[in-house]
Backbone as numpy.savetxt, mean C-alpha at the origin, in Angstrom:
# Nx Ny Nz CAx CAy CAz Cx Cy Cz
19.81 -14.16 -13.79 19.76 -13.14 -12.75 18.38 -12.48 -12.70
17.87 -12.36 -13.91 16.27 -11.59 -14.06 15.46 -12.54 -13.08
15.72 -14.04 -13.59 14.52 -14.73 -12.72 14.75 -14.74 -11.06
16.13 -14.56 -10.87 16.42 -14.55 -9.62 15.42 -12.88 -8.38
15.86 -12.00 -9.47 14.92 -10.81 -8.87 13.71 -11.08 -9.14
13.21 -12.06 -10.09 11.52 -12.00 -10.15 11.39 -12.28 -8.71
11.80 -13.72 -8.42 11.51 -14.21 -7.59 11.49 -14.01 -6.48
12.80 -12.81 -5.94 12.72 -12.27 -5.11 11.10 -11.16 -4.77
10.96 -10.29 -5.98 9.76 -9.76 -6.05 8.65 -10.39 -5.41
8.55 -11.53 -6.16 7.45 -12.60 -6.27 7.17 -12.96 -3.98
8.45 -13.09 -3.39 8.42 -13.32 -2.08 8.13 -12.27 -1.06
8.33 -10.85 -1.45 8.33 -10.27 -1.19 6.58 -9.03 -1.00
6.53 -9.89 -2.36 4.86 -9.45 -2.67 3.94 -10.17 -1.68
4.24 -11.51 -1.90 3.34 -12.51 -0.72 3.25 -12.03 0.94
4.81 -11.98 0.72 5.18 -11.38 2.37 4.56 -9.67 2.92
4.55 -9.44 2.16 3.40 -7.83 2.25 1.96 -8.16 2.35
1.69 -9.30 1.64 0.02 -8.95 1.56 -0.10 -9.99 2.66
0.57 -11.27 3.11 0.71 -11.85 4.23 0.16 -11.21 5.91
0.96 -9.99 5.39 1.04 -9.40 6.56 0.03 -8.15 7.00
-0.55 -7.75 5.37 -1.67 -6.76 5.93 -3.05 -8.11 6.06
-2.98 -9.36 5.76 -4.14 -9.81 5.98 -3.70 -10.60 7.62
-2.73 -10.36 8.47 -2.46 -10.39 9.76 -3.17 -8.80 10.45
-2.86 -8.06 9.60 -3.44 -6.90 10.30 -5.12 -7.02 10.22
-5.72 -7.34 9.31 -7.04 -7.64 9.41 -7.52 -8.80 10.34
-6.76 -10.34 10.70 -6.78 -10.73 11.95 -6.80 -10.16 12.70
-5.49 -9.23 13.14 -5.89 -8.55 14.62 -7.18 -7.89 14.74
-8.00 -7.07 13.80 -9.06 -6.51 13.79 -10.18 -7.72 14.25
-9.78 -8.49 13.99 -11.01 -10.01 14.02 -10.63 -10.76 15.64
-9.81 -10.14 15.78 -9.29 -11.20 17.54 -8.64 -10.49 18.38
-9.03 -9.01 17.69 -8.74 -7.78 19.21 -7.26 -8.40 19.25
-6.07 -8.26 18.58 -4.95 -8.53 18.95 -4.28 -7.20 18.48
-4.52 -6.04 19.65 -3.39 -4.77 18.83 -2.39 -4.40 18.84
-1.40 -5.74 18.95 -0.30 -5.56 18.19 -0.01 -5.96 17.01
-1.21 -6.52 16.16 -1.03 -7.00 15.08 -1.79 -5.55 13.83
-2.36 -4.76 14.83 -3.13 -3.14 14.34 -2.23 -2.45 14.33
-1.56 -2.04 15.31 -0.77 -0.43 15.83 0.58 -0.91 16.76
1.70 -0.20 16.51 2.95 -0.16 16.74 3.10 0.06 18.05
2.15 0.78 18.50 2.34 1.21 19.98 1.02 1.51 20.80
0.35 1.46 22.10 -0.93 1.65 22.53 -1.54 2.99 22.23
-0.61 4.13 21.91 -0.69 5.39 21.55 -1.14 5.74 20.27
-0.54 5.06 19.51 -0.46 5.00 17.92 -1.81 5.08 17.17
-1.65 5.50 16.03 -3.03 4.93 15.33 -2.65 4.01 14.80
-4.09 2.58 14.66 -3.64 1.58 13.82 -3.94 1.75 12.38
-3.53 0.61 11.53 -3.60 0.06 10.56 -4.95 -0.45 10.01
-6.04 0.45 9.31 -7.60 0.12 9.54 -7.64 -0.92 8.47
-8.70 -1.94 8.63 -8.87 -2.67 7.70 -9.07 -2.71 5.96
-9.60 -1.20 5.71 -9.73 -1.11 4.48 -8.37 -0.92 4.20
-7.54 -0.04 4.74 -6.27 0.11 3.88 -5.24 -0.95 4.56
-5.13 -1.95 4.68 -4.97 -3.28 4.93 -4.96 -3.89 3.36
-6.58 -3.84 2.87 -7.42 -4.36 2.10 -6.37 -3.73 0.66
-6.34 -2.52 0.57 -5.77 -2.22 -0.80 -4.70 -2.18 -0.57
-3.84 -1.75 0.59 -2.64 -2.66 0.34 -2.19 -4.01 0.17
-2.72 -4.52 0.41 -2.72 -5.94 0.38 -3.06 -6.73 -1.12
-4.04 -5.92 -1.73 -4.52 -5.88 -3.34 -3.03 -5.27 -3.88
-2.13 -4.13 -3.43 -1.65 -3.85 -4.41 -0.34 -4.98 -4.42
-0.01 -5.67 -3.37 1.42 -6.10 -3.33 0.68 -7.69 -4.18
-0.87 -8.02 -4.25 -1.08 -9.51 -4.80 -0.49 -8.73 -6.36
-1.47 -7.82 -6.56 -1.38 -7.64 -7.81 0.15 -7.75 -8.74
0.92 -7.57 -7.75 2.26 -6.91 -8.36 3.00 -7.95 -8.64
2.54 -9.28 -6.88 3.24 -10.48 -7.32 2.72 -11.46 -8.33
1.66 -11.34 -8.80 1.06 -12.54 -9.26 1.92 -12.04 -11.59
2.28 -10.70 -11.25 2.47 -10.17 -12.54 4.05 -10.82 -12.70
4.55 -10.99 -11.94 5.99 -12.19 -11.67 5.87 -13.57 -12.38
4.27 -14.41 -12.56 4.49 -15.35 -12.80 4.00 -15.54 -14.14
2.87 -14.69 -14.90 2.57 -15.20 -16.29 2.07 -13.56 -16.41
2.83 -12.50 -17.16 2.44 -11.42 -17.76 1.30 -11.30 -18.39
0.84 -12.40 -19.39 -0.19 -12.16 -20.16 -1.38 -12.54 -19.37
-1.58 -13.35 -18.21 -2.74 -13.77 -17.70 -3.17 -12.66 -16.77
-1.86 -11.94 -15.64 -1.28 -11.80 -14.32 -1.97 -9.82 -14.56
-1.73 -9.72 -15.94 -1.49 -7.68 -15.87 -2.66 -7.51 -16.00
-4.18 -7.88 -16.71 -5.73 -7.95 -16.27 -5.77 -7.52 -14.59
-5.54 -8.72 -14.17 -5.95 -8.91 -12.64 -5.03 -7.67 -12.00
-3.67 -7.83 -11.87 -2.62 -6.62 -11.29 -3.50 -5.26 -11.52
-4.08 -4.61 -13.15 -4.55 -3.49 -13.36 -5.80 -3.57 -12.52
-7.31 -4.62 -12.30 -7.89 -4.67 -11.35 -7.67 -4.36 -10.00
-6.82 -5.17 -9.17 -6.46 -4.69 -8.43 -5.81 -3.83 -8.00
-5.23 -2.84 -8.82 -4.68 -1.40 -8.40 -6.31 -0.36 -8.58
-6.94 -0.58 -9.63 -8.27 0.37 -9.65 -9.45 -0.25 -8.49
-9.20 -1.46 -8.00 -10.13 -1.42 -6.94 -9.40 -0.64 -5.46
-8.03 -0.94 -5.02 -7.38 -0.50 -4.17 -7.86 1.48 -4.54
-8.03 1.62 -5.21 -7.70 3.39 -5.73 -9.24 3.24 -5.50
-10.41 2.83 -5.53 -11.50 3.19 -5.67 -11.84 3.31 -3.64
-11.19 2.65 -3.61 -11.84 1.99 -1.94 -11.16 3.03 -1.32
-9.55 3.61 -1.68 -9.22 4.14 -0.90 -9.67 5.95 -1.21
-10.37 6.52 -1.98 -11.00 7.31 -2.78 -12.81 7.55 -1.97
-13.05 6.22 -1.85 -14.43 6.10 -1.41 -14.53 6.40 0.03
-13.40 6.34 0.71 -13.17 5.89 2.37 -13.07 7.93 2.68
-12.22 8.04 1.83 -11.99 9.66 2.16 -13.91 10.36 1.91
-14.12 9.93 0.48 -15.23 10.75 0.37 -16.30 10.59 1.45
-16.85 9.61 2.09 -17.02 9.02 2.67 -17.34 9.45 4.53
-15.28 10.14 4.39 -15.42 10.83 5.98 -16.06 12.36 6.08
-15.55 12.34 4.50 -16.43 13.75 3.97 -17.92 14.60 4.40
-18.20 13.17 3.76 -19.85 13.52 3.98 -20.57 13.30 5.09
-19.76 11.73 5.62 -20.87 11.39 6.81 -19.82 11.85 7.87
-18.40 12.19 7.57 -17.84 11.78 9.25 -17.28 10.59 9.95
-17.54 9.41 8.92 -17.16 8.11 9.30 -16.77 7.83 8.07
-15.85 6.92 8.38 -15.43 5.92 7.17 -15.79 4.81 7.08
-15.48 4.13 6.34 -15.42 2.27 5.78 -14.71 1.87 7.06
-14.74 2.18 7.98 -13.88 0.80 8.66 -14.55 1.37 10.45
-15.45 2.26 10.34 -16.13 2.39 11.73 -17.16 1.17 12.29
-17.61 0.35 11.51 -18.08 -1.02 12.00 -17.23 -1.72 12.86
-16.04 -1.79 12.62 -15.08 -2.48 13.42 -13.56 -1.76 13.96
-13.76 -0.24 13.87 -13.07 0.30 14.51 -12.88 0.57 15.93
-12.45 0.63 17.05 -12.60 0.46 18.20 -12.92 1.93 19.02
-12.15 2.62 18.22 -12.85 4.06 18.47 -12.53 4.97 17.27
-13.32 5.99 17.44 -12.50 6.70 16.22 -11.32 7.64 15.69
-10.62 7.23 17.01 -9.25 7.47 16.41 -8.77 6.86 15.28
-9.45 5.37 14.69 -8.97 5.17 13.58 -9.43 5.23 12.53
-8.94 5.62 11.58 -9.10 5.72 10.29 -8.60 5.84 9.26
-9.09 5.76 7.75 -7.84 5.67 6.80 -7.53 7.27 6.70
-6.17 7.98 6.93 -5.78 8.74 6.82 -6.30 9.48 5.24
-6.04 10.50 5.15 -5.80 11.63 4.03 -4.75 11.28 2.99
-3.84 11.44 3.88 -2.23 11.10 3.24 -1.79 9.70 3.11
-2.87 8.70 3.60 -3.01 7.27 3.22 -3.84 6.63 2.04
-4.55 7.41 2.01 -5.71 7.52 0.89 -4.77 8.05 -0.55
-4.01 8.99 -0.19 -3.11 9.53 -1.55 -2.25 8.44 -1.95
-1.52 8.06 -0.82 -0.37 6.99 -0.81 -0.69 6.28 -1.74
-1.97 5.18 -1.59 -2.90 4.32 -1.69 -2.85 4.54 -3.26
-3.36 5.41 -3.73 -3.55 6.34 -5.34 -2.57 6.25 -5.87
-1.45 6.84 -5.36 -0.54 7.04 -5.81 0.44 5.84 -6.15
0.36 4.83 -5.25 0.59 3.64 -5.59 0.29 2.61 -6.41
-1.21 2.85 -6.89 -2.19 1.90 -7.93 -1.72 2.91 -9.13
-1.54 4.55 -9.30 -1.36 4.46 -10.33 0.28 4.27 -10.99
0.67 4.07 -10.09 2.66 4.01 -10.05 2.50 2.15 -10.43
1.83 1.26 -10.34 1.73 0.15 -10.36 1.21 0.19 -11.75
0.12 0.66 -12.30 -0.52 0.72 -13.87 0.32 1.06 -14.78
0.95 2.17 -14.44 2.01 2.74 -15.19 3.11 1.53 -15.54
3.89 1.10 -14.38 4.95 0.37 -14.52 4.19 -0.89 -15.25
3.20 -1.51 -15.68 3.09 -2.27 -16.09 2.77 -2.16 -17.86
2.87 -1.03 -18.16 2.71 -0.72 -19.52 4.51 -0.14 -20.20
5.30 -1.45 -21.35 6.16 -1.12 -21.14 6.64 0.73 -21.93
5.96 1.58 -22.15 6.04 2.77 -22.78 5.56 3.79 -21.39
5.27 3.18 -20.68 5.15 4.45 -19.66 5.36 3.83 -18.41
6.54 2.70 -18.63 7.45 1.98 -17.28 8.70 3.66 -16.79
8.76 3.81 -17.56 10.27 4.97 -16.99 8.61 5.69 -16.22
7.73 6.44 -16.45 7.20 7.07 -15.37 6.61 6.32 -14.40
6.47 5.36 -14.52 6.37 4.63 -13.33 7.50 4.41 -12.37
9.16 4.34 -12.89 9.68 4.02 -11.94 10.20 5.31 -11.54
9.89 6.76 -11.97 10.39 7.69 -11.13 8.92 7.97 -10.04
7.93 7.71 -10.66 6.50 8.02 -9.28 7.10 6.87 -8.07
7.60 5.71 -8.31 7.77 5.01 -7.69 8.96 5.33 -6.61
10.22 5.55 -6.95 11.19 6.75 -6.41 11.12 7.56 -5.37
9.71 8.34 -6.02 9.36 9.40 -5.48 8.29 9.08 -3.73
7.43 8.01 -4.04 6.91 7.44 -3.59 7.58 6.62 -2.44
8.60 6.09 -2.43 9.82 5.31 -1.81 10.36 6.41 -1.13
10.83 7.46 -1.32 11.36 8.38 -0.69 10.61 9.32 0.61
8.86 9.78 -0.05 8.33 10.52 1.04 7.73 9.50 1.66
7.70 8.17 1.83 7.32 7.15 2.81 8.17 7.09 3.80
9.47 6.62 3.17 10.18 5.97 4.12 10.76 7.21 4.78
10.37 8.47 4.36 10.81 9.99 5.28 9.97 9.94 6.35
8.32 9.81 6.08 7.11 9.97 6.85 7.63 8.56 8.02
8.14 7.29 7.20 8.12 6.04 8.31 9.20 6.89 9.67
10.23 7.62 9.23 11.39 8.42 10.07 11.05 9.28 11.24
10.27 10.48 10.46 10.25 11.41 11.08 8.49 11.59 11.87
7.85 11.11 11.48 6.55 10.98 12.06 6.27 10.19 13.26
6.02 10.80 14.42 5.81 9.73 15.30 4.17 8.96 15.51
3.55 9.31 14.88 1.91 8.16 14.56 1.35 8.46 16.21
2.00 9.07 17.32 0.95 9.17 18.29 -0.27 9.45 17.97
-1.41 9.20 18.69 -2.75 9.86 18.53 -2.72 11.38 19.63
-2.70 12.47 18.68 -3.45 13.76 19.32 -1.49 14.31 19.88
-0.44 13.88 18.66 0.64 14.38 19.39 0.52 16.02 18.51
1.37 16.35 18.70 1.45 18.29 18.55 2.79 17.52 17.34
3.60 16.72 17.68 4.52 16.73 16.45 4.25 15.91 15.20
2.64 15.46 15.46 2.68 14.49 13.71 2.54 15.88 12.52
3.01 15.10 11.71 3.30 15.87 10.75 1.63 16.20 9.68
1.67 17.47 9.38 0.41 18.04 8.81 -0.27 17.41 7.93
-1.30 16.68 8.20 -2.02 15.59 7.06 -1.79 14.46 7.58
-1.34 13.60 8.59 -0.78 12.57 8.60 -1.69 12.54 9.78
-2.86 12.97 10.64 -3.30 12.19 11.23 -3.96 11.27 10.86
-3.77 9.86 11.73 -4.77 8.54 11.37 -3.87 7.46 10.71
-2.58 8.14 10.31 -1.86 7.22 9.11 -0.90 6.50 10.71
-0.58 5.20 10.29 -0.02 4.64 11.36 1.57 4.11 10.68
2.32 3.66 11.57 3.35 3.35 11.36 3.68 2.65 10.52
2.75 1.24 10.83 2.61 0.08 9.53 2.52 0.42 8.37
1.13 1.46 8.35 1.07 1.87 7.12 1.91 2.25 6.34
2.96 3.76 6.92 3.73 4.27 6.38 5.25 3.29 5.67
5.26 1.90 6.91 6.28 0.96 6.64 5.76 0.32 5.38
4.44 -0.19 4.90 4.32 -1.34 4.17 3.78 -0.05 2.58
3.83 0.54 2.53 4.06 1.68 1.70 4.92 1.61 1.12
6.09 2.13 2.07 7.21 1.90 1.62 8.10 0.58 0.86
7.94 -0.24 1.73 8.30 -2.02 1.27 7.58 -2.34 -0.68
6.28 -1.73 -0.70 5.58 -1.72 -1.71 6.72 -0.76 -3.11
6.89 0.05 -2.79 6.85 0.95 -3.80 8.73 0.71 -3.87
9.46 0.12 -2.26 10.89 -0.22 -3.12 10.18 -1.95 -3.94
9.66 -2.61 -3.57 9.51 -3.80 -4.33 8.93 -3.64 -5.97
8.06 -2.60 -6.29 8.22 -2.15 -7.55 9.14 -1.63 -8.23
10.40 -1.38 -7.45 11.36 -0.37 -8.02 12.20 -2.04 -8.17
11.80 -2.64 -7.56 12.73 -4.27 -7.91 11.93 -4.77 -9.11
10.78 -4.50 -9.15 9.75 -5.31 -10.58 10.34 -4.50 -11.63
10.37 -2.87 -11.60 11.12 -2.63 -12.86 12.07 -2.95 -13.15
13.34 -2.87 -12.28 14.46 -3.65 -12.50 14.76 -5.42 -13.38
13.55 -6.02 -12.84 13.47 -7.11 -12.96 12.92 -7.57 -14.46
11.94 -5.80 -15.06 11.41 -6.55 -16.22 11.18 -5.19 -17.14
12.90 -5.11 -17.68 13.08 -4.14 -18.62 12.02 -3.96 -20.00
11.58 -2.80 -20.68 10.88 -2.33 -20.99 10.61 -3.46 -22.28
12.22 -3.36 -22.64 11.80 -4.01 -23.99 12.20 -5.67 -24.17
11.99 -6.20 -22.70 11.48 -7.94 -22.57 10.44 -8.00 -21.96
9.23 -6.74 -21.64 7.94 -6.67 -21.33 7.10 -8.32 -21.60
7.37 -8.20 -23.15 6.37 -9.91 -23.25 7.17 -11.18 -23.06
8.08 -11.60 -22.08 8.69 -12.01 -21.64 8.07 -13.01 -20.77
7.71 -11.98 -19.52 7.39 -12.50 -18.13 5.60 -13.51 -18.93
């Protein structure tokens, strides 16, 4: 049954990062429905594409050989956390982010509260991979699963609406969806790889 949820993990990981490197196509072939949910919406900018997409490889590739897989997984959660860290500081100083080269206007960008997500996710991913500080990983993860898939609910991602919710301009629908998908699919990796069969996988 364990290998059966790896594996599920394991499909599920592909199928996430599958799909934010579709969202970086659309950026490459002007296709915005493969960016943003709606013509209104903000899209899905390429950098946070980029570390999402790092965090769901990282998570799947830790499915197939633990000892080779948790190097690379911990890489890729501290590059995802650096980029999405750098993008904020970034709008800080200059006003623009990492992704105004190929943004179409600047309505888009990596959100505030996408940038946390982002963090909060690489370190909910580090955690769960160390088996002595897996239980705090799977309640950040929880926690994480819960104010996503609230934000995927109740937020409507228009650009310039009066009802997005405080902090959440720029963050787009996708985002808030593949957030979510992320952080229940870790709550399936802990499940899948109890603390004390850690050297197992």
């Amino acid at each position: 049954m364990r290998n059966v949820k790896r594996q599920l993990v394991f499909v599920l990981s592909l199928a996430g990062a599958f799909w934010m490197l579709l969202v970086i196509a659309g950026w490459l072939t002007d296709d915005q429905t493969l960016v943003r949910n709606g013509e209104n919406q903000y899209g899905t900018v390429p950098s946070t594409a980029l570390c999402i997409g790092l965090l769901f490889l990282g998570l799947g590739l830790t499915t197939r050989s633990w000892h080779r897989a948790r190097p690379v997984a911990i890489g890729a959660a501290l590059t995802a956390a650096a980029v999405a860290m750098g993008s904020q500081m970034l709008l800080q100083v200059a006003a623009e982010g990492l992704d105004d080269p190929v943004a179409l206007s600047s309505r888009d960008f990596m959100s505030p509260a996408t940038s946390v997500g982002i963090m909060f996710a690489s370190l909910t991913l580090m955690l769960s991979l160390g088996p002595a500080s897996r239980a705090a990983g799977c309640l950040l993860a929880v926690l994480g699963l819960s104010v996503f898939v609230g934000i995927s609910l109740l937020n409507p991602f228009v650009v310039g609406s009066i009802f997005n919710l405080p902090g959440l301009q720029g963050m787009s629908f996708y985002t808030a969806v593949a957030l979510s998908m992320f952080f229940l699919n870790q709550l399936l990796w802990i499940d899948a790889h109890p603390a004390d069969a850690a050297l197992e996988a």
